[in-house]
Every structure is written in C-alpha cells, then in structure tokens.
N, C-alpha and C positions, 0 to 999 in steps of 0.2 A: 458504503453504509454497513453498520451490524448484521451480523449472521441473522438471517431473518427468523430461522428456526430455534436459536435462544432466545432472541427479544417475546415469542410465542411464548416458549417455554418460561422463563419469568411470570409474566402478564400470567399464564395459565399457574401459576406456582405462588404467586400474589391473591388470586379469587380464593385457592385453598385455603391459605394462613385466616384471609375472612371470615370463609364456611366454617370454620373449626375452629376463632373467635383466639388465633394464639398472634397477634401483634409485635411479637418477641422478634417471632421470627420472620413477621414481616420488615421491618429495619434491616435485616441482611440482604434481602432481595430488594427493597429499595433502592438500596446501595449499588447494587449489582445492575440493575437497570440503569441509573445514570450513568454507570461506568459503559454500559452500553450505546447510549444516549450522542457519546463521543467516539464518531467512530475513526475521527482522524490517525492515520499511522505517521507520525514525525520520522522523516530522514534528514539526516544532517549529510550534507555535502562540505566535507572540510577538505586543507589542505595549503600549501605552505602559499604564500603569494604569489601570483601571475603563472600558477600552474593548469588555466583554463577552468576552473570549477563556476562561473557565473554561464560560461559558456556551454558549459554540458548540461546547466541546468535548461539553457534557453533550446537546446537540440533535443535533449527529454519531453517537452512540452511543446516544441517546434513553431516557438513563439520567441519575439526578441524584447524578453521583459527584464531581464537582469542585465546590468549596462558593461558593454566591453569592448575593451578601445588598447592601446598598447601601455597607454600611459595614465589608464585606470584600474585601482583597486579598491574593493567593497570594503567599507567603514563600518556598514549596519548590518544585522543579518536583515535578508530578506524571506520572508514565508512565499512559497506559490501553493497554492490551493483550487481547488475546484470550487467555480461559482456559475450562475448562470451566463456574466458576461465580465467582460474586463475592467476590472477596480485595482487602484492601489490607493493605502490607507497606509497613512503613515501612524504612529503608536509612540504613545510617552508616557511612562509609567510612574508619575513623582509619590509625595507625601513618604511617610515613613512605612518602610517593608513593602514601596511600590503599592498602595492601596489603591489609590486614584488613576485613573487612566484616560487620556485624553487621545484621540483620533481625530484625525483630518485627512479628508481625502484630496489627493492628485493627481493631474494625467497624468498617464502611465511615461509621455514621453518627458516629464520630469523627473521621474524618478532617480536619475542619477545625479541630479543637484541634492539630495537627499543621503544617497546610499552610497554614496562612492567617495574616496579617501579628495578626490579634484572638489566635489561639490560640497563637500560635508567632514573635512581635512581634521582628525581625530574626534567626528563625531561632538562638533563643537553644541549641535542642535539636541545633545542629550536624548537622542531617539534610542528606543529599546527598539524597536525592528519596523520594520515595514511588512504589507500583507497585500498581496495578491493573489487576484482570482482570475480564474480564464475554464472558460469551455471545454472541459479537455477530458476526452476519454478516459488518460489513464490516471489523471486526479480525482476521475469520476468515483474510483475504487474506494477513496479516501484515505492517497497517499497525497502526505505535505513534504513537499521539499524543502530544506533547509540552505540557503547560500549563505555563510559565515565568512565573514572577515578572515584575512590570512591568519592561519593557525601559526607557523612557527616553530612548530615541535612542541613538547612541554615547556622551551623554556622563551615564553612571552607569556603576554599580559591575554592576548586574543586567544593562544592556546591553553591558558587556565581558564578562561569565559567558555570556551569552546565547553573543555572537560569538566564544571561544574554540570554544563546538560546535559551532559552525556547519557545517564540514569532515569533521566525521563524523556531520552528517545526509544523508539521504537527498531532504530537502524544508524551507521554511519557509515556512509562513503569515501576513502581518503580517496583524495586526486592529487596526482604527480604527472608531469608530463614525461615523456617518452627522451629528451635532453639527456639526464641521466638517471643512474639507477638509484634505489631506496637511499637515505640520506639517513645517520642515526638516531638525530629529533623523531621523523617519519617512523622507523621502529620504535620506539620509545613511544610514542604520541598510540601506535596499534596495540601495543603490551597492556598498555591502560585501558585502551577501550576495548580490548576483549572483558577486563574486568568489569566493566561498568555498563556495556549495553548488547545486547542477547543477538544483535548480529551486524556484524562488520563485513562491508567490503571492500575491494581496492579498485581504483579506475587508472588508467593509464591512457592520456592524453595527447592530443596533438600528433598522432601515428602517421598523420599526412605530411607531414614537415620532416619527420626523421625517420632516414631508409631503415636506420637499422636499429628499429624500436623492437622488432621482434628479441634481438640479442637483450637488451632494456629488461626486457620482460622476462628472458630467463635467468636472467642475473638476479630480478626484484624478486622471483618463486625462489632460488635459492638463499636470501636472505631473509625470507619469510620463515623455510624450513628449519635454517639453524636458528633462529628465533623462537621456534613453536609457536609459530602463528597459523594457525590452520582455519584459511579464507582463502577466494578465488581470485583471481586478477583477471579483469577484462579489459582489453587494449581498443583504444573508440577513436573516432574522429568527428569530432563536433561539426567543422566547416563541413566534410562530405556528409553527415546525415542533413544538415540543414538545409544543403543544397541538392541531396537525393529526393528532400519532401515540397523543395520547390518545383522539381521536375518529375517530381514521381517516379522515379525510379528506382524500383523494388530491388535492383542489382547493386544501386549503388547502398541502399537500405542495408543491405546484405552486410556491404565488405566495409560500410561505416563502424561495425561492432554494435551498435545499441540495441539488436534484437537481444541479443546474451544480454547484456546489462537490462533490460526492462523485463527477460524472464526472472533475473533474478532477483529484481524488486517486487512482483508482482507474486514469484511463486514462495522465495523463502519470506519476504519481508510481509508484503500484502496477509498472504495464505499463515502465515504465521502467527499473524496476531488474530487471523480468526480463530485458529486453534487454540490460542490462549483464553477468547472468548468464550469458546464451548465449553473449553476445561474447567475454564470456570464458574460459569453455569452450571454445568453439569454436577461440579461439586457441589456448590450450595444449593441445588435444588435437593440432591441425595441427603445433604444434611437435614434440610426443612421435612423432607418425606420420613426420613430415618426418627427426627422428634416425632411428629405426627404418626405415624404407625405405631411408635411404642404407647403412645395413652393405651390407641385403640386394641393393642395385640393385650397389656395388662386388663383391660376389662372381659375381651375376650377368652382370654384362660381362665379368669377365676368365675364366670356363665359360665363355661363348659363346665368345668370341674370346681365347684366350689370348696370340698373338702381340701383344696393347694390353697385354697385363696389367701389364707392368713398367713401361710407362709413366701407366698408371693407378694403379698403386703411388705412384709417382715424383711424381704431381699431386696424391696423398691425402697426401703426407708433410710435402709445400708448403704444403698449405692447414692443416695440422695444426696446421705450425710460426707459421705469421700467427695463429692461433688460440691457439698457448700463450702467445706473444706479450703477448695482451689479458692476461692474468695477471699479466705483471711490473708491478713498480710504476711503473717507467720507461714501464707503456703510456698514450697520451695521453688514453684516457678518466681512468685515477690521476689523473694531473696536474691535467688540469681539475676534477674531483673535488675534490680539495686544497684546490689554487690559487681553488676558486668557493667551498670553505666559508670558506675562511679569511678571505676580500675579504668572503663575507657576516655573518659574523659582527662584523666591523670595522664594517660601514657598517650591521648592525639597531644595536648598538649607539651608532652615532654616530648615528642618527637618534632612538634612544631618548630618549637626553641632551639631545637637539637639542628636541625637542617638550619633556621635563619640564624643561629650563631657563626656555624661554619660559612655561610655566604661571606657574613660581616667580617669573621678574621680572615678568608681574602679578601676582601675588599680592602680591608686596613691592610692587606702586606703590600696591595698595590698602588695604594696612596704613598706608602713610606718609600715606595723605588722610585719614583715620579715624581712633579709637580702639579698639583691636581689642574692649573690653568691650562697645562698642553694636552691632558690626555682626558678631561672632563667629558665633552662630549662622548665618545668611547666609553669610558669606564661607567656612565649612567646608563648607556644605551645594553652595555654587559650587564651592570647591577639591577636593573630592574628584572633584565630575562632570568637572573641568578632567585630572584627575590620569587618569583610570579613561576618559577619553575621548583620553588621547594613549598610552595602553597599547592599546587596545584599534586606532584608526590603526596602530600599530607592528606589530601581532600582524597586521591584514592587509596589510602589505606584506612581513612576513615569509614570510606565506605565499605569495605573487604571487611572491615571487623565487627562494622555494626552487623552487616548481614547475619557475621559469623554468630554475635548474640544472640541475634534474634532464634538462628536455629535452636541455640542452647537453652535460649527459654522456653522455644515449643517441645523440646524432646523433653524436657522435664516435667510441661505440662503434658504432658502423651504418655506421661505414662499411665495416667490412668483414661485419657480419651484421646480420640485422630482428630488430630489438627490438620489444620494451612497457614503457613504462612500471609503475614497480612504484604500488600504492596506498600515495601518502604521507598519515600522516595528523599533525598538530600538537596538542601540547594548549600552554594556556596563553592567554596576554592576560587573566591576572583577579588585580587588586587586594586585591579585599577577604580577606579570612580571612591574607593572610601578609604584611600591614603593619598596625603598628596608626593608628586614627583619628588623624589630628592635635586635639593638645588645646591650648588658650590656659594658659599656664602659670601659677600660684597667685603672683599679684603682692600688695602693701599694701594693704591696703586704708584709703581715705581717707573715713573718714564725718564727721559734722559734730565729733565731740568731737577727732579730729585737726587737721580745719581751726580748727577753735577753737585746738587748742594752737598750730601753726604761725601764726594770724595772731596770735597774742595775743604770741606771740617776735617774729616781726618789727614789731608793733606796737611791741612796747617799745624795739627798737632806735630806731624811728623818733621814737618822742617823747622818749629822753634824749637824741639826739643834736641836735636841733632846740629842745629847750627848753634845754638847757645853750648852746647858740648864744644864743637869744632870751634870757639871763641875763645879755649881754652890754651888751642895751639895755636893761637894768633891770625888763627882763618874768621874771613867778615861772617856776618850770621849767613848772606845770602853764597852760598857757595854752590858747586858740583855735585858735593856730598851731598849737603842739605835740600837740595832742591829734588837729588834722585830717592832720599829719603822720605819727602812729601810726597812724589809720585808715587812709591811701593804702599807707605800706610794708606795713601787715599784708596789705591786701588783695592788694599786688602777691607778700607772699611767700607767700600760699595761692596764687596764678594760676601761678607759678612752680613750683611744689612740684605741683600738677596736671601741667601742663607736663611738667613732669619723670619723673611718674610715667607719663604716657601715653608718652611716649619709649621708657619702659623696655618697658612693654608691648607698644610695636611694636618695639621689640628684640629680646625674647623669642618675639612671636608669628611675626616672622620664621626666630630662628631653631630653631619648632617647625615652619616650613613647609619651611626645607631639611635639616633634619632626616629628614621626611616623605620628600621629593622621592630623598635620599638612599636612603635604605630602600628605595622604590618602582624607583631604579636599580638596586638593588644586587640585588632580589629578581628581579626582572622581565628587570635582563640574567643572571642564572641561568638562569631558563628558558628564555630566546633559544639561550643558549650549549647548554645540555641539547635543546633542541630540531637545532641544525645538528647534532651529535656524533650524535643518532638519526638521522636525514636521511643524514649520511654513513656510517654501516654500513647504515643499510637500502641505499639507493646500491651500496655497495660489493660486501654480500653480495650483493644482486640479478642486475648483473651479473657476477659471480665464478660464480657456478652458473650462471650461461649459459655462460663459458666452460667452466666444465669440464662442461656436458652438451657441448659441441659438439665439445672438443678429447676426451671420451670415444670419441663416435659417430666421429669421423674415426681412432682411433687402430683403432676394431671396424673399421672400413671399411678399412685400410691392411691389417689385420692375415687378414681378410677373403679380399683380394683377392691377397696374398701365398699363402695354404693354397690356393687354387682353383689355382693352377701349379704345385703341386706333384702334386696328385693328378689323372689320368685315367682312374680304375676305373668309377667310378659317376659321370662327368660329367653326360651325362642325365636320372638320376633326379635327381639336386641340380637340375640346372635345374629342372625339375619342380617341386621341391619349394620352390625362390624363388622360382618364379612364382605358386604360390598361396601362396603366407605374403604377397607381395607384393599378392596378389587381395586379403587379408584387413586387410591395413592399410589401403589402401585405402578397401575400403569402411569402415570404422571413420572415415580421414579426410572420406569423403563426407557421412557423418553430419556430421560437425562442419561441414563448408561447409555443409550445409542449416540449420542455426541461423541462421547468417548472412544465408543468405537471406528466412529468415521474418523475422528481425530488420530489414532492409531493406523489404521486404513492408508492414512496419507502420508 
C-alpha cells in the first residue's frame, strides 16, 4: 500500500486548501492523492525464450500460476498481483485507442490454454494480458509481477511490445539462463532499459542444471562493465527454491539465490517507489504551504509595519505581473515548447524513415541474390525483426528527447520560479497488431508440365529454323543437327522463362516489402506525432497551473496587503491571528520537509 504518512499528509494538506478557501491548489493535491491511491509497483520479468522467466515468477510467489512445460512459451503477458484469494482474469481491450475493456474469469488451472504460445499460438484470442491474484506476503507490499512473452533482443516484434512499457514500469528483470553468457540483443535490449526505466536487474537462471554457471556469471558482470551497465546479477534456482518451500528448508532457501533477489525487489524496487512517493508529496505539499504562507506573511508585514505597506503592494504587483507574464504565448517557456515539438517531431520522424529505409535497401539487396520462393520464410522471419527493431531504436530516442524538452522548458520557466517536472509517460514502438505481415505475393507457377510446354515451343522454333537452314545442304529437316538444335533452344527457353519468373518475383517480393516499410511509416509516424501533441499539452497544462497557482497567490497577497492599510481597529488581534495560521502552515510544511529527510536517511 502508499506510504501511510503521505496519504495523511495530503488528506491533512487537502482540509488547509479548504480552510483558506484556495481550490487552485487544491487540483494539485487531488492529483497527488490518486497517484497515491495506486499503489501497485509493475515489474516486468523479460527475457529471450525458454530462459525460465514464467518459472521464477511461480518460485517468487511459490505458487504454480504461470504455465511451464519444455515445450511451452508465454504468448500473453501475465499480471501476478496480490488479492485475497486466487483468480485469473483474462483481459481484452478493443474499440479504438483500447477504450472498451472486457474480462472473464478462469480457473487458474486454464490458464495456459490462454497464455501460452500451445494454447493461444500467436495470441490468435487478441488478449491484452491475463491478471492474477494470490495470497502472498510479498505481493502484499504492492509489487506486480510482470511475465512477458519472449523478448528477443530489440529485434522482434515481443521486444518492441516489451520496450513501448518500459516507461511505465516501476522495475525490469532480464532473465537468461546460466547455458550461456550475455548474448548481444540481451545488451542491447539492457542499454535501452536503463534509458527508459529507473531500475533494472538481471537474473540468471537454471544454476541447478549447469555446474559451471558460476564462470556464466562472471563472464555476464564482465560484459555488463564494458557495456556501462551498472546493475547487479543474481544467479537463482527456480526448481531448488520451489522444492525448499515444499520441504521447508531454510538451507535449501539459502543456496536457491531468491533471498538476494527478493531483497532486491523489496529494498531498491518496493522502497523506491515509496521514496518517490514521499518526494513527491513532500514537494507539492511545500509548494501549497509556500502559496498559502505568502498571502498570510504579505498581510502580516504591511499590520506590523504599515508605513512598507504600499511599497510591499507595489513589489507584489511586479512580481504578479512577471508571473501573468509566463501565461502569454509570447512567454519563452511557449516558444521553446513549440519550437522543441515541432523540430521533434521533424527529426522522430526523419529518423524513423531514416532507420526503415535502410532495412528495406537490405532487404531489397537480399531479394536480388535469391529467389524469394527458397529463402521467404527466412527472409520474413529476419525482416520483421529488422522492421520491429528500428521502431522500437526510434521509440527510445523518442523518449530520451522528449524527456530532454521537457527539461528545457522547465529551466526556461525556472527562471523566474522552481519547478518539477511533470510525470511523462509514452506509449507506443510496437509493430505487430496495426500492420499486417508482409506476404510473397501469389506468382505462376512453373511445374514440370509448363516447363515441358515452354521447352517443347522453343524447341520447335529451334529445330525448324535450323533444319530448314540444313535443307540447304541437302540434309532432311529432321536431322542430328536439327534435333540437338531444338534440344539447346528448348532448354535455353525454359532457363529464360525461370529467369524471368524469379525476376518477377523479386519484383513483387520487393515490392511487398516497401509496401510493408510504408505502412510501418505511415502507422508508427502516427504514433510519434500522437505522442509529441500529448507531451505538448501535458507540457503546457503543467506549467499553466503553476502559473496561475502563483499569479493566484500573488494577486491574495497584493490584495492582502492593500486591506491591512486600510483598517486599524483590530490590528493586533489580526496579527495574532497570522501568526498562528502561519504557526499552522508551517508545521503542516515541516511535515513535508521530514519526508525528505527519511527519504535522504535511506
């Protein structure tokens, strides 16, 4: 669940905004409680095929809910979750932008007719994921496990899906087993998710099957280091914890590995997102108290000292006007706004094009050495990974730069007040479901009764025109000559009429790949563009209620500081009475600085 001491501290930070009648800034801390509200922490368990990850989910939970067999692989992701008792719910999210959402529930011991590549063979049931609940201590925390389809590397279709989530998990686990060492999809696939989610770790599997996982594992730290990936690797045994929690034995618990792996869920991952919580809180309570104290500090200077008053008026009016300022379009945080999606949408897109052209000119150099009928299979099974691995590149530099905007529009708006960044979040970089496969198009087909007719046509040219020649020198038409004559053209006009037809075919197979390539543009820069246009109102409305909480609280404070010169009946008591409202914000703000400090603390 939520830090219990922020969800207080809200609710207590929510009655203030009431008592003191500013609504403004009650919207920020609404927001902030819902985001409280959810206290689920998403980890994604990824990882290439049959590398054990359905399996370490089921020894984490020490439950057998995710399905695993030699000659099954997970199709759907599945959720494990904390519930009071044991449900799976199956999930489908249709209509357009996934609005609609339908569930059904089923025993759990179905679940693999569902989730698995045997029961549910490319996910033909259009399920967005399955969700399960179970009793379980350590989901109690409000960690959700993620079991993902084999990843791939970056270059499949499951590892673009995979890395569109990336950004709105909380954590991601690769798992490889202990067979062999890091593979360079597996780097490649960590490179990106250190960019995109605030912690990654690595698991290393199946340590009971291979003596010499331990070597495994220092071969995978060395390719982590020249990589600069800097995460831990914890080497586990799924079967020995399974079967230490069926016998209870704490020894075998031990040398299974999942104590290390389940501190490290619990302390960086769990404990991490509470400190994101507090920090959060903390800040926007500072901020609500920081508005709310300045009314009450302007009214109370210009009571104490009236003779400042009007020029305390005259500095609140100033700072107002810089403040309504940031509101116009004309202000330079807009501009850069603008001017950064506008340049970013140009150059996701020019980079989009840029990566799926290069696919396409190999793909066309490898249609022109080939026949696309022998090597089709292949070459789709490459070009998709080629196509779903420069979508899913794009998607993370799309994110690396919106982020980078975003800085650049808060420090411009910072210059004259402290900001936070707002939580961006992106979806998108995923191919499959909204282009269809590329197929080799339905060409002639040439079996022997066609080659028979075509050599037997060019055969006959060959030998009338060479026996009517040899009829010259008194030889019959049908000669030696003539006949081995018909035999060479026939043979040359089947080799030719081949020829011709593989031509065609890599004509066609071409152009079903820019075809392909097109689509994949056309769909993929949608979502880039749909993604800047959210970026930019998130953006925009983010900061726009910063200005008008601030140019609110400054117009209280002018308006404040004006009534206090007019009245000297009850000077005294008012003072009085903003110095403890001010006592009481205060401490409301202390609270929130002591978050900060435990959070530091840890």
């Amino acid at each position: 669940m939520a830090v219990p001491e922020a969800v207080d501290l809200v609710d207590l930070a929510l009655k203030a905004t009431t008592a003191y009648q500013r609504p403004d800034l009650a919207q920020r801390l609404q927001a902030t409680r819902a985001r409280l509200a959810d206290p689920n922490v998403r980890v994604l368990i990824v990882g290439e095929f049959k590398q054990g990850k359905s399996q370490l989910v089921n020894a984490l939970v020490n439950a057998t809910v995710c399905p695993v067999d030699d000659d099954i692989a997970t199709a759907v992701p599945t959720l494990v979750k904390h519930g009071p008792e044991t449900t799976v719910t199956l999930v489908r999210e249709t209509g357009p932008e996934h609005q609609r959402t339908e569930t059904t529930s089923v025993p759990v011991e179905r679940l693999a007719d569902y989730v698995s590549e045997a029961g549910n063979p490319g996910n033909k049931a259009r399920l967005t994921r399955a969700e399960v609940t179970l009793p379980r201590k350590l989901l109690s925390t409000g960690l959700v496990l993620v079991d993902t389809p084999g990843v791939g590397g970056l270059g499949s279709a499951h590892g673009a899906a995979t890395m569109s989530a990336l950004p709105t998990a909380d954590a991601v686990v690769l798992v490889s087993d202990a067979s062999q060492e890091y593979t360079a999809p597996e780097l490649e696939f960590l490179q990106a998710a250190m960019k995109l989610c605030p912690n990654v770790g690595c698991v290393v599997t199946k340590t009971d099957l291979y003596p010499h996982w331990r070597r495994i594992v220092e071969l995978d730290d060395g390719h982590l280091a020249r990589a600069r990936i800097d995460t831990a690797i914890y080497p586990v045994s799924s079967a020995l914890r399974l079967h230490a929690a069926r016998t209870q034995d704490m020894e075998l618990v031990a040398e299974s590995g999942f104590q290390e792996l389940v501190g490290f869920l619990l302390r960086k991952v769990v404990a991490r997102a509470d400190d994101l919580d507090r920090t959060s809180v903390a800040q926007d309570v500072l901020t609500v108290c920081g508005s709310l104290s300045a009314t009450m500090r302007a009214e109370l200077l210009s009571q104490e000292d009236p003779a400042r008053a009007q020029a305390l008026t005259d500095e609140l009016e100033r700072a107002k006007a810089r403040v309504d300022s940031l509101k116009q379009r004309s202000a330079r945080w807009q501009t850069t706004l603008n001017d950064g999606i506008n340049d970013l949408v140009a150059d996701i897109e020019y980079d989009l094009r840029d990566r799926l052209r290069t696919v396409s000119r190999e793909g066309e150099q490898l249609l022109d050495d080939a026949d696309p009928a022998d090597i089709w299979d292949q070459f789709t099974e490459w070009f998709h990974k080629q196509v779903s691995q420069a979508v899913a590149q794009n998607f993370v530099w799309t994110t690396e730069r919106a982020r980078w905007l975003a800085e650049q529009v808060a420090e411009h708006f910072a210059e004259d007040v402290d900001v936070q960044l707002p939580d961006l979040r992106l979806s998108g970089g995923v191919v499959a479901g909204k282009v269809d496969p590329v197929e080799l198009p339905v060409g002639e087909n040439f079996g022997v009764g066609q080659k028979l007719f075509v050599g037997m046509r060019g055969g006959y040219g060959g030998l009338l025109m060479i026996g009517l020649a040899s009829t010259v020198a008194g030889f019959a038409l049908l000669n030696p000559l003539s006949i081995g004559a018909g035999l060479l053209f026939g043979a040359k006009t089947v080799r030719d009429e081949r020829k011709r037809l593989v031509q065609r075919r890599q004509a066609e197979a071409k152009g079903a790949v820019r075809k392909h390539i097109d689509e994949a543009t056309f769909q993929i820069g949608k979502d880039s563009r749909d993604n800047m246009r959210q970026i930019q109102r998130e953006l925009r409305d983010h900061f726009t209620t910063l200005a008008d909480e601030l140019s609110k609280s400054l117009a209280e404070s002018v308006a404040a500081a004006q009534t206090a010169v007019k009245g000297d009946a009850d000077r005294q008591q008012r003072i009085a009475d903003l110095k403890a409202e001010l006592e009481r914000v205060e401490a409301l703000a202390e609270r929130g600085r002591k978050l900060t400090v435990e959070v530091a603390a840890t």
